[in-house]
mmJSON file of the N, C-alpha and C atoms, coordinates in Angstrom:
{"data_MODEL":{"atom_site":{
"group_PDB":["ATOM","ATOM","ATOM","ATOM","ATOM","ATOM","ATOM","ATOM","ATOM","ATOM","ATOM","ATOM","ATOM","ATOM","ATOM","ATOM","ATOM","ATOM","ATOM","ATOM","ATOM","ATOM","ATOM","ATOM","ATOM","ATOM","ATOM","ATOM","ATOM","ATOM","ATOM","ATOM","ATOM","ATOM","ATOM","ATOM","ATOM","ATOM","ATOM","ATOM","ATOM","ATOM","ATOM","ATOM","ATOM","ATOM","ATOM","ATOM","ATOM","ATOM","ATOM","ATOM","ATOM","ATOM","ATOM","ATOM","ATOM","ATOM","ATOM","ATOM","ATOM","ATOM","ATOM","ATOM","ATOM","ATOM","ATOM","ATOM","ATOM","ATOM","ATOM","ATOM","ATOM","ATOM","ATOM","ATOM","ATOM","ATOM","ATOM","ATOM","ATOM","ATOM","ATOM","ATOM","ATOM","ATOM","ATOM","ATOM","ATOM","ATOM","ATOM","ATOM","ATOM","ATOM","ATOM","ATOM","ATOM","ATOM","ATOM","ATOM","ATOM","ATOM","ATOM","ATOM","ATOM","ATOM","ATOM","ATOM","ATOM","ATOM","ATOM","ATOM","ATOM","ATOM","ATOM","ATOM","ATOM","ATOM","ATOM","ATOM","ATOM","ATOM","ATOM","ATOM","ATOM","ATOM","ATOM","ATOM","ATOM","ATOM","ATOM","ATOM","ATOM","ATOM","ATOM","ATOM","ATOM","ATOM","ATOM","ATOM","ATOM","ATOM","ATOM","ATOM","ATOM","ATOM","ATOM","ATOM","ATOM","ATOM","ATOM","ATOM","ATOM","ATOM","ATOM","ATOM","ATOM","ATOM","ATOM","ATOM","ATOM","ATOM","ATOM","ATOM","ATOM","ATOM","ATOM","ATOM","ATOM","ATOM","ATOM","ATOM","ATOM","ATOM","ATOM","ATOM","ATOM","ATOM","ATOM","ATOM","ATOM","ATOM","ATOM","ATOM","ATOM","ATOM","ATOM","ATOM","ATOM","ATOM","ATOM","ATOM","ATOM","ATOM","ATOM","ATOM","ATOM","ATOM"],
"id":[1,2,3,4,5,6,7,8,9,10,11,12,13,14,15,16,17,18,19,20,21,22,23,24,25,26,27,28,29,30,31,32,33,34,35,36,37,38,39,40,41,42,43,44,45,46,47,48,49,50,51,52,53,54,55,56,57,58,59,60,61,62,63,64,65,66,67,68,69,70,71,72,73,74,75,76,77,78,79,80,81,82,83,84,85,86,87,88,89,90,91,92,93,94,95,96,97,98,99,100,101,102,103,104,105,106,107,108,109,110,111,112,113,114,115,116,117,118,119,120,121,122,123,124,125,126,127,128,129,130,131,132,133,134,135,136,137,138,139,140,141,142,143,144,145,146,147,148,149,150,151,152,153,154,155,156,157,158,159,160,161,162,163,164,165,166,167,168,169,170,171,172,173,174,175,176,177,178,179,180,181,182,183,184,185,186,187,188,189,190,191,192,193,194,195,196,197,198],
"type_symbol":["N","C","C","N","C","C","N","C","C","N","C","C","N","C","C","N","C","C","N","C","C","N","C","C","N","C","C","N","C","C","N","C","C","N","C","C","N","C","C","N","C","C","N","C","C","N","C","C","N","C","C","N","C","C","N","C","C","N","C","C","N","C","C","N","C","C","N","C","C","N","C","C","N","C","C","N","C","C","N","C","C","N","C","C","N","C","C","N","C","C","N","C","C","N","C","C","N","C","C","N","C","C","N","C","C","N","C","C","N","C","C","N","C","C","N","C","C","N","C","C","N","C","C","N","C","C","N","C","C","N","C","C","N","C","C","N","C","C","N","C","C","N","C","C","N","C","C","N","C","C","N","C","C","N","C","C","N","C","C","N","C","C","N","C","C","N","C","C","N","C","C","N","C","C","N","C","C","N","C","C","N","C","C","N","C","C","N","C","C","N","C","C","N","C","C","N","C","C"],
"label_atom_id":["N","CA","C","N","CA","C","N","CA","C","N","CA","C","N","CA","C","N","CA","C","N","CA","C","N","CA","C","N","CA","C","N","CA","C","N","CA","C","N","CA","C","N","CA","C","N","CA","C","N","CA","C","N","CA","C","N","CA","C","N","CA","C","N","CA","C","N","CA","C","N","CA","C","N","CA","C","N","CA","C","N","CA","C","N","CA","C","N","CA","C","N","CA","C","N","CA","C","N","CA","C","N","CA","C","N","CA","C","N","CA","C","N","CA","C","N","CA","C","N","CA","C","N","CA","C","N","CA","C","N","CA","C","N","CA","C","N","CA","C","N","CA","C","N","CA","C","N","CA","C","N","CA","C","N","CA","C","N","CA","C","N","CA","C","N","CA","C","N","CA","C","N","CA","C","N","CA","C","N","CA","C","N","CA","C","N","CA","C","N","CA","C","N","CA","C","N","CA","C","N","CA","C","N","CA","C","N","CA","C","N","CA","C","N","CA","C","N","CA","C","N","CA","C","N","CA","C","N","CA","C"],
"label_alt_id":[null,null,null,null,null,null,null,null,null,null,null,null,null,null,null,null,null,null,null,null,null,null,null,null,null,null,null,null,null,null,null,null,null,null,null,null,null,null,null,null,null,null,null,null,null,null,null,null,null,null,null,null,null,null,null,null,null,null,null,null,null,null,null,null,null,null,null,null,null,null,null,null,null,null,null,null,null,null,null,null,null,null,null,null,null,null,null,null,null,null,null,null,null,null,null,null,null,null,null,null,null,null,null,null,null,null,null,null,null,null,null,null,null,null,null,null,null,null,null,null,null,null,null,null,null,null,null,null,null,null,null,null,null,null,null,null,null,null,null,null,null,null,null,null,null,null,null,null,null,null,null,null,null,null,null,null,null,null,null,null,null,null,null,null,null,null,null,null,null,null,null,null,null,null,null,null,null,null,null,null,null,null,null,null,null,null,null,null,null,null,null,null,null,null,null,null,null,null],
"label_comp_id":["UNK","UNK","UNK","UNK","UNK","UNK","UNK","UNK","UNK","UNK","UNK","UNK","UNK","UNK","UNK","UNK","UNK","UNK","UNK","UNK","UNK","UNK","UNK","UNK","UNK","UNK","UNK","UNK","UNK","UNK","UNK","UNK","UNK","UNK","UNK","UNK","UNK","UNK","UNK","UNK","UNK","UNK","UNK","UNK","UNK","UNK","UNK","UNK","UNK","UNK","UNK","UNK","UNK","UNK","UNK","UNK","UNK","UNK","UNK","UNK","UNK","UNK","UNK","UNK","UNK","UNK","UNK","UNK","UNK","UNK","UNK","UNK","UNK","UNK","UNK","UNK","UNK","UNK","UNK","UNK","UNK","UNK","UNK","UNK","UNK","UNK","UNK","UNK","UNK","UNK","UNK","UNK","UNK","UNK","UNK","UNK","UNK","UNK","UNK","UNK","UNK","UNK","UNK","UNK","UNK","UNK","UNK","UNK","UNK","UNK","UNK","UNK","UNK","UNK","UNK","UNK","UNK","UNK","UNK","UNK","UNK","UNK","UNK","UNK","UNK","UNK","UNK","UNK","UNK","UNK","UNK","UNK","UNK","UNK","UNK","UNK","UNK","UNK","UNK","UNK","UNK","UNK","UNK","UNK","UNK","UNK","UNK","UNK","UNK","UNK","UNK","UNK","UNK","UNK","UNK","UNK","UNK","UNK","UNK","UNK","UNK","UNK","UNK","UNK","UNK","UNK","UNK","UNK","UNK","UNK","UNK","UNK","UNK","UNK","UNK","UNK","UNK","UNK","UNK","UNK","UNK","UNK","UNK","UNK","UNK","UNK","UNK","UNK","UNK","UNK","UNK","UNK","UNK","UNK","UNK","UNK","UNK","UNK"],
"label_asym_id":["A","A","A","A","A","A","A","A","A","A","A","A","A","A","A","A","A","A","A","A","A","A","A","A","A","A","A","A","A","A","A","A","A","A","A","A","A","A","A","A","A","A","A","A","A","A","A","A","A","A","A","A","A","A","A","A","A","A","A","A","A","A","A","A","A","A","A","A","A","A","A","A","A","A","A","A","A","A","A","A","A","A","A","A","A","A","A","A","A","A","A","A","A","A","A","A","A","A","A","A","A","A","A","A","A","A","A","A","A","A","A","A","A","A","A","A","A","A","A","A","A","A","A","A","A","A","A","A","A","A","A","A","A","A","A","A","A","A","A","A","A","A","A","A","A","A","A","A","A","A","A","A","A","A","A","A","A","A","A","A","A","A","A","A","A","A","A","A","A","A","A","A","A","A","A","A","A","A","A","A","A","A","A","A","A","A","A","A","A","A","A","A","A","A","A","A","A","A"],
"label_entity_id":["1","1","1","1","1","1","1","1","1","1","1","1","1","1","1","1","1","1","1","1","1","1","1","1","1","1","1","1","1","1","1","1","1","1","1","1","1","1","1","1","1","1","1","1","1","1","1","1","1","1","1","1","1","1","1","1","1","1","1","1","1","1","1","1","1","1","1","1","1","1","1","1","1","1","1","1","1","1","1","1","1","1","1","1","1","1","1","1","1","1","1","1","1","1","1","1","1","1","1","1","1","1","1","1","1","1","1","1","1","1","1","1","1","1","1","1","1","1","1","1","1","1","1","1","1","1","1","1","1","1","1","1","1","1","1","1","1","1","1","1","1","1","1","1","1","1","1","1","1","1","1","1","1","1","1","1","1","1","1","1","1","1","1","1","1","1","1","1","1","1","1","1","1","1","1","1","1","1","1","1","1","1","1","1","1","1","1","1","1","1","1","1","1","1","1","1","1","1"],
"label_seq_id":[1,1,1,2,2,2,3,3,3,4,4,4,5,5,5,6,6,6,7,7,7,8,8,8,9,9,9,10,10,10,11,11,11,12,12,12,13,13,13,14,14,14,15,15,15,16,16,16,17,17,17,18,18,18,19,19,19,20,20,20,21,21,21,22,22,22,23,23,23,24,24,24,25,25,25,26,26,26,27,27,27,28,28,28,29,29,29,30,30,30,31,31,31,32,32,32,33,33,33,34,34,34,35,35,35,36,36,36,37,37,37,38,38,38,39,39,39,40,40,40,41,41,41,42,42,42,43,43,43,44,44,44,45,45,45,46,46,46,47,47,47,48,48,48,49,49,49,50,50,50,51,51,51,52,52,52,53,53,53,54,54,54,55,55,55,56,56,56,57,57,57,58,58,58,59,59,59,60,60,60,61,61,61,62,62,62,63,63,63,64,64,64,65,65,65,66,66,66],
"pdbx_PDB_ins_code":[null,null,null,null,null,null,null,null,null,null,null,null,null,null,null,null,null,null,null,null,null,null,null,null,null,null,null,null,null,null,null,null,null,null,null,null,null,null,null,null,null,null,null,null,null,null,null,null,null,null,null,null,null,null,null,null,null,null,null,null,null,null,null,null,null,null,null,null,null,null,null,null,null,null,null,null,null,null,null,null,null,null,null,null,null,null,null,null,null,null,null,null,null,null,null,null,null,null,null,null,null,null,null,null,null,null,null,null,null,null,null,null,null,null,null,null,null,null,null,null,null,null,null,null,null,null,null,null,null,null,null,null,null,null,null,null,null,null,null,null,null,null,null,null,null,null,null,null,null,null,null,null,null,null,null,null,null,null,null,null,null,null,null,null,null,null,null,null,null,null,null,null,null,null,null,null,null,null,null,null,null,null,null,null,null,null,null,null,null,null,null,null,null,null,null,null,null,null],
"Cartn_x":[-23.756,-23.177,-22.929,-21.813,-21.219,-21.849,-22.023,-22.755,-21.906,-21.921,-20.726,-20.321,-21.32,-21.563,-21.014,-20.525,-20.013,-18.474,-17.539,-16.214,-16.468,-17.059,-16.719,-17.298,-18.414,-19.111,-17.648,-16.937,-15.899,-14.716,-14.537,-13.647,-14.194,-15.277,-15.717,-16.093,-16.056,-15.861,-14.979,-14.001,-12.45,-11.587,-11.599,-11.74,-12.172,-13.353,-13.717,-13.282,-12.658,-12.307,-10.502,-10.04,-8.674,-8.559,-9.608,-9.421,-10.005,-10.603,-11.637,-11.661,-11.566,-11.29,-9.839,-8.629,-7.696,-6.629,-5.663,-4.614,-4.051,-3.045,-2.542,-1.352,-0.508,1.111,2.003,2.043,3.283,2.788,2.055,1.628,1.725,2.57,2.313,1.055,0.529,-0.578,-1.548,-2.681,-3.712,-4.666,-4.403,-5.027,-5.098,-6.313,-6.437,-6.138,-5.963,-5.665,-6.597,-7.641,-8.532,-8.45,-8.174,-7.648,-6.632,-5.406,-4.34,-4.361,-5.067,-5.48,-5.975,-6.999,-7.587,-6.687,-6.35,-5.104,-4.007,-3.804,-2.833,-3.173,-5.315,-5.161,-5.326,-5.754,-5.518,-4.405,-3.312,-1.706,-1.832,-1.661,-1.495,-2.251,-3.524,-4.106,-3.878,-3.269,-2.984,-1.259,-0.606,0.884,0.481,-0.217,-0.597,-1.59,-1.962,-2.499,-0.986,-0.259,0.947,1.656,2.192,2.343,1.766,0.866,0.177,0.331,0.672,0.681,1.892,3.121,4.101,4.036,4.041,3.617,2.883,1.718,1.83,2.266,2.907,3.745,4.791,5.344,6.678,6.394,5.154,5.188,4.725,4.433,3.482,4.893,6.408,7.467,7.846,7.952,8.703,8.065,7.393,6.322,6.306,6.902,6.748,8.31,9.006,10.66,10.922,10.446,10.769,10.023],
"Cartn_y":[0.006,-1.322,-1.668,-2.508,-2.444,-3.87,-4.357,-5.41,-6.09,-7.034,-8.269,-8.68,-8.102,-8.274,-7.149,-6.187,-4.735,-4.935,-5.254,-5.511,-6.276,-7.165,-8.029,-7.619,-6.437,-5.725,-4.572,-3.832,-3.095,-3.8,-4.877,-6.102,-6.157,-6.679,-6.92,-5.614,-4.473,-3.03,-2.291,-2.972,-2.759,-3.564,-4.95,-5.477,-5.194,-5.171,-4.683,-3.563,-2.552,-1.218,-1.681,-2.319,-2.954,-3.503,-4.258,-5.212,-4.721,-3.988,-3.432,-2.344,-1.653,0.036,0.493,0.197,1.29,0.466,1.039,0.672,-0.422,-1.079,-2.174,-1.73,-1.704,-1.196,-1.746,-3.184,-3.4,-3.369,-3.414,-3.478,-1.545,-1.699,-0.052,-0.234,0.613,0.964,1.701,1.444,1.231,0.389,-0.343,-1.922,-2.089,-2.559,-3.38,-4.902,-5.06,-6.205,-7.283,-7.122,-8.158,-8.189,-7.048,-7.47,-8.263,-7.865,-8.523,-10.053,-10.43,-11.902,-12.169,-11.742,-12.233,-12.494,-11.64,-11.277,-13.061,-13.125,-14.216,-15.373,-15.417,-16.796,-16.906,-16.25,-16.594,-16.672,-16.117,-16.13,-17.992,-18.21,-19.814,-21.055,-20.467,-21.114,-21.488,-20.329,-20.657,-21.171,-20.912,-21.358,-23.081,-23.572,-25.251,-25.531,-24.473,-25.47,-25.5,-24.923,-24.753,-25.757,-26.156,-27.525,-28.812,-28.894,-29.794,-30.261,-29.054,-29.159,-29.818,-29.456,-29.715,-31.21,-31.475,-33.133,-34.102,-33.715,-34.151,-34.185,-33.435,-33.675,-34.412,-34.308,-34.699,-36.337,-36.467,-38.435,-38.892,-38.287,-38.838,-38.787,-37.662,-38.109,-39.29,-39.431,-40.655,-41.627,-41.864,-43.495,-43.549,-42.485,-42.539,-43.197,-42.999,-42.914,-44.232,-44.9,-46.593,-47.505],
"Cartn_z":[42.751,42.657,41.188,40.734,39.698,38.936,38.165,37.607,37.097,37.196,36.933,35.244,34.555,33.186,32.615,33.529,32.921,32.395,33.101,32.683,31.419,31.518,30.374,29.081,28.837,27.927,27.478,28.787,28.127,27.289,27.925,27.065,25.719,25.231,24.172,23.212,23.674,23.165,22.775,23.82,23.667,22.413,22.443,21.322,19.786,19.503,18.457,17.876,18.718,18.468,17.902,18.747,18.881,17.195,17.039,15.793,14.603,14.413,13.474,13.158,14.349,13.411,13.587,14.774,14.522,13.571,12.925,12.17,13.283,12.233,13.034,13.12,14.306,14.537,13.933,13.617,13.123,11.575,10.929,9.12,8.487,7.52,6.603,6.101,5.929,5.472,6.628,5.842,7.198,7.268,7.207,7.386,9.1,9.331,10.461,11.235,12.044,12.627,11.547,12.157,11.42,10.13,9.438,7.952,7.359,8.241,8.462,8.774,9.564,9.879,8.598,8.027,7.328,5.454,5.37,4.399,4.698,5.929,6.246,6.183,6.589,6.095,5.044,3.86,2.581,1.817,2.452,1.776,2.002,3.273,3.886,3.225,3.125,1.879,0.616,0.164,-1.231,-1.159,-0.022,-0.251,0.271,1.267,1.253,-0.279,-1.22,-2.368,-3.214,-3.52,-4.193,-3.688,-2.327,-1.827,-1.865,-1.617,-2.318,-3.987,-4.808,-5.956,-6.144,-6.034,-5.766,-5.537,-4.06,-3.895,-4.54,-5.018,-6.296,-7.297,-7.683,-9.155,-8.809,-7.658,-7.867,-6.954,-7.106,-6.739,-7.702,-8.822,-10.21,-11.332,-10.617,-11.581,-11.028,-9.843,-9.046,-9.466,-9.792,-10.426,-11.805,-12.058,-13.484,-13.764,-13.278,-13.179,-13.158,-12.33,-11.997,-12.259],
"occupancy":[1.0,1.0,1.0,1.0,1.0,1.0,1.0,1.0,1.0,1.0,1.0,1.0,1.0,1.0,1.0,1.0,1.0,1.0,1.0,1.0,1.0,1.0,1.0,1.0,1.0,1.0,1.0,1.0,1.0,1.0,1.0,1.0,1.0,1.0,1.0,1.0,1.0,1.0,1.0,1.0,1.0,1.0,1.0,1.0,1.0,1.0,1.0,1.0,1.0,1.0,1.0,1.0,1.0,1.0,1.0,1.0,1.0,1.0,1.0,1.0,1.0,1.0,1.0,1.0,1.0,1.0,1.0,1.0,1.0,1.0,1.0,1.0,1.0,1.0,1.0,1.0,1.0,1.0,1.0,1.0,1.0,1.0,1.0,1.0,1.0,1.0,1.0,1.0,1.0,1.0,1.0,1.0,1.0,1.0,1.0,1.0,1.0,1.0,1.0,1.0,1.0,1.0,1.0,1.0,1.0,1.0,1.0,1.0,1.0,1.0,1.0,1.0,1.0,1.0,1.0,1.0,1.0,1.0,1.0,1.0,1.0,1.0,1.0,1.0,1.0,1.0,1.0,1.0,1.0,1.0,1.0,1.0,1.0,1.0,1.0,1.0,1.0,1.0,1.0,1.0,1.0,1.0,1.0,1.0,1.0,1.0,1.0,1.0,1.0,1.0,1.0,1.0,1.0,1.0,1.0,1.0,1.0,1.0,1.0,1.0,1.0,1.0,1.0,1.0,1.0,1.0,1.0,1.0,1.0,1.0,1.0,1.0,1.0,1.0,1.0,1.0,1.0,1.0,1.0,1.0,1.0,1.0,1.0,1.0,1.0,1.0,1.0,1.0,1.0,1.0,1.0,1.0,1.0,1.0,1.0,1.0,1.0,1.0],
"B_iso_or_equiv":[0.0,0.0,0.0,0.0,0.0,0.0,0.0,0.0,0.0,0.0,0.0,0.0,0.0,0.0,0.0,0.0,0.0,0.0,0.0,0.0,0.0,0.0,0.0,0.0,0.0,0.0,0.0,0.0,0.0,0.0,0.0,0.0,0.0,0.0,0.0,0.0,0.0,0.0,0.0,0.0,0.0,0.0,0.0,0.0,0.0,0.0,0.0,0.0,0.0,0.0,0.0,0.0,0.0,0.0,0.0,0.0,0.0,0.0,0.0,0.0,0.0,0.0,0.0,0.0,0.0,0.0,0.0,0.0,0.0,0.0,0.0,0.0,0.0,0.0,0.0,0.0,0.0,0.0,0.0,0.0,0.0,0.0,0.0,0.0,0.0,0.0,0.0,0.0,0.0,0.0,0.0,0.0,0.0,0.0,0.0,0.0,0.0,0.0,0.0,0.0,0.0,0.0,0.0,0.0,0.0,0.0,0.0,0.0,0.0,0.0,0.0,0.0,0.0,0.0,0.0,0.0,0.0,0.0,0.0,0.0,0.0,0.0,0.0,0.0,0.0,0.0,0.0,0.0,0.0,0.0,0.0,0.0,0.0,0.0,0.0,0.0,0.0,0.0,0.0,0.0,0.0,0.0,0.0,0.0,0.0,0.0,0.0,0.0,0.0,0.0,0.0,0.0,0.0,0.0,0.0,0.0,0.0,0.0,0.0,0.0,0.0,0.0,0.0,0.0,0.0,0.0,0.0,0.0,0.0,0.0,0.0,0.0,0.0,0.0,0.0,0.0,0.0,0.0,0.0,0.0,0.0,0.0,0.0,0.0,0.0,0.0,0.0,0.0,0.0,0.0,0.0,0.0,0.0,0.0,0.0,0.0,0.0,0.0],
"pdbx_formal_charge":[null,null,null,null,null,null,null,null,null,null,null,null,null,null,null,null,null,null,null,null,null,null,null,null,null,null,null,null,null,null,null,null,null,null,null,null,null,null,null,null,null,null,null,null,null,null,null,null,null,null,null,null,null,null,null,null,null,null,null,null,null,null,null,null,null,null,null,null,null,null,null,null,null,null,null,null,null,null,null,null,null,null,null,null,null,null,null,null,null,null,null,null,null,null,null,null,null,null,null,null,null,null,null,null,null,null,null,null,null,null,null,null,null,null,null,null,null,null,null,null,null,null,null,null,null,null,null,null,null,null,null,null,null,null,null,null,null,null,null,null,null,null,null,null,null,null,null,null,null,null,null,null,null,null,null,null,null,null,null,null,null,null,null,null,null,null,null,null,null,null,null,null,null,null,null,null,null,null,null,null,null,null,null,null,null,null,null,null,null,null,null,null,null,null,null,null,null,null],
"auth_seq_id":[1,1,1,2,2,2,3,3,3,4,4,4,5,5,5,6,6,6,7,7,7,8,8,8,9,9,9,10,10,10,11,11,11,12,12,12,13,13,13,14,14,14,15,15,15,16,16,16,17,17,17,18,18,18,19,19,19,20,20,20,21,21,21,22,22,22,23,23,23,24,24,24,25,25,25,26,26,26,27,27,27,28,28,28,29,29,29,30,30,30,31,31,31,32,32,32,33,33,33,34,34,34,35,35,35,36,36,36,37,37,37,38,38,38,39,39,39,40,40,40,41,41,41,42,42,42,43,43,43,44,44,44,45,45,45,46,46,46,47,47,47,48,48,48,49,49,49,50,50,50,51,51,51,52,52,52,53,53,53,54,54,54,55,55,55,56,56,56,57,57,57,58,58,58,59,59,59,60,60,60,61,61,61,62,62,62,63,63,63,64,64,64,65,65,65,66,66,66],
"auth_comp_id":["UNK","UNK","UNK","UNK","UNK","UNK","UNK","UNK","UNK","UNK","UNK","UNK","UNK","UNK","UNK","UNK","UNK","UNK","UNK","UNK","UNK","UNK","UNK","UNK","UNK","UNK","UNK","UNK","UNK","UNK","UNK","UNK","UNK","UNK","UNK","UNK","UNK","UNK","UNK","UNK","UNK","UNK","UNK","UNK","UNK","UNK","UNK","UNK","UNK","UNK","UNK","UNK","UNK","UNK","UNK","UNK","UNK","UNK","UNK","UNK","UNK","UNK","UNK","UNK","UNK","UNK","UNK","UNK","UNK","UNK","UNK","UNK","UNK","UNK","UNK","UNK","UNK","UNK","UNK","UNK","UNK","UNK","UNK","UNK","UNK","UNK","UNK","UNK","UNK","UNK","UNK","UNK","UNK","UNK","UNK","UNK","UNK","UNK","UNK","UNK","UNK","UNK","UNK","UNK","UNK","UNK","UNK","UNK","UNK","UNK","UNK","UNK","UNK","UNK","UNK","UNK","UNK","UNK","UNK","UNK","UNK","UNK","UNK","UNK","UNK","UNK","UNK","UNK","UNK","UNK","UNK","UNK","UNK","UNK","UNK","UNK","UNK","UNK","UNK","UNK","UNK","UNK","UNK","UNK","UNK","UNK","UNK","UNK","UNK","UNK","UNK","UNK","UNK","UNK","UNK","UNK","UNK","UNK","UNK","UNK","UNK","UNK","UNK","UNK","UNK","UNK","UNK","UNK","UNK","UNK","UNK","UNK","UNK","UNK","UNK","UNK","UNK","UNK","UNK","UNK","UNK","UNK","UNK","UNK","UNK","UNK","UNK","UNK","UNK","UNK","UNK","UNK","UNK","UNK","UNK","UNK","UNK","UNK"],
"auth_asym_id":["A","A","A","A","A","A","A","A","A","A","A","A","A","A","A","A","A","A","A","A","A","A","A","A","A","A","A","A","A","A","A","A","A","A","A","A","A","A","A","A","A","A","A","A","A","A","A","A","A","A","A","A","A","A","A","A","A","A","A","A","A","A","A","A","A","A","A","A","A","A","A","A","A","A","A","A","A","A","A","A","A","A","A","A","A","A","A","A","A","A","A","A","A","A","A","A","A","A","A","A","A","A","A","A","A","A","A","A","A","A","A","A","A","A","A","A","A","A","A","A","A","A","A","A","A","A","A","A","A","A","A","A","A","A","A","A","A","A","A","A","A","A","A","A","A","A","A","A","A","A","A","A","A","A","A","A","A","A","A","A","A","A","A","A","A","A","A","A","A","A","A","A","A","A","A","A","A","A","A","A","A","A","A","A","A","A","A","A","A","A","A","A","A","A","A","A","A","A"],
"auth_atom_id":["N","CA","C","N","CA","C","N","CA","C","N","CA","C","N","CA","C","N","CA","C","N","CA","C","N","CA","C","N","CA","C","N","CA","C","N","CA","C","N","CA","C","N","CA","C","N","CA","C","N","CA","C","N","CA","C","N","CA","C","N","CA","C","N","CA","C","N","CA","C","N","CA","C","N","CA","C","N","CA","C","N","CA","C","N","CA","C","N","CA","C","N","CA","C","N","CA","C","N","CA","C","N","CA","C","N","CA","C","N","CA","C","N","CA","C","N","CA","C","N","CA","C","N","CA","C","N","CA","C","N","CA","C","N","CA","C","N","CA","C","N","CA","C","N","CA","C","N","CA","C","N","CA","C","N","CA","C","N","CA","C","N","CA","C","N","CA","C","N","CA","C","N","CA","C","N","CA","C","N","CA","C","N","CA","C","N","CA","C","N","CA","C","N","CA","C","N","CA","C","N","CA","C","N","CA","C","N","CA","C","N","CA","C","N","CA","C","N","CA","C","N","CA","C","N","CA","C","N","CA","C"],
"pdbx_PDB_model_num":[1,1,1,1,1,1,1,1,1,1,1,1,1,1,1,1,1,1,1,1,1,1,1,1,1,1,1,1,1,1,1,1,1,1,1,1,1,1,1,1,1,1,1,1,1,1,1,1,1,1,1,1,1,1,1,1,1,1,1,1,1,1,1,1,1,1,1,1,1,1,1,1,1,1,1,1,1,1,1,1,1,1,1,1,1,1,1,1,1,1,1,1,1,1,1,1,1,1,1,1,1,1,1,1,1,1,1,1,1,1,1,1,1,1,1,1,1,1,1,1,1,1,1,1,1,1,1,1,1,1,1,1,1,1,1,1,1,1,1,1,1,1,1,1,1,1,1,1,1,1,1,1,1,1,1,1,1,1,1,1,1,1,1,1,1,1,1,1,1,1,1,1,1,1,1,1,1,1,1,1,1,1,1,1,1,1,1,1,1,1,1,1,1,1,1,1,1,1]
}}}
């Protein structure tokens, strides 16, 4: 008899293997998924502080202007 906790142990085995160790298909290199994520949220990060920067400067010319 099969244990109900088994599928969901190959899921979570399957996964980790998925994200962590093999190359990721669509990226050159050999970078992994999870690297890749991780790589992306720091691009996003730093492109909303550069925005931010931006928005500020350019409401500190506007007040300055009038």
């Amino acid at each position: 008899m099969q244990r109900l906790d088994q599928p969901q142990e190959f899921v979570d085995s399957f996964d980790l293997i998925r994200n962590l160790q093999r190359p990721h298909q669509a990226v050159l290199g050999r970078i992994t998924p999870q690297q890749s994520w991780d790589a992306t949220a720091q691009i996003v990060a730093a492109y909303a502080e550069q925005v931010d920067d931006a928005i500020s400067n350019s409401e500190a010319v506007t007040r300055t202007e009038h």
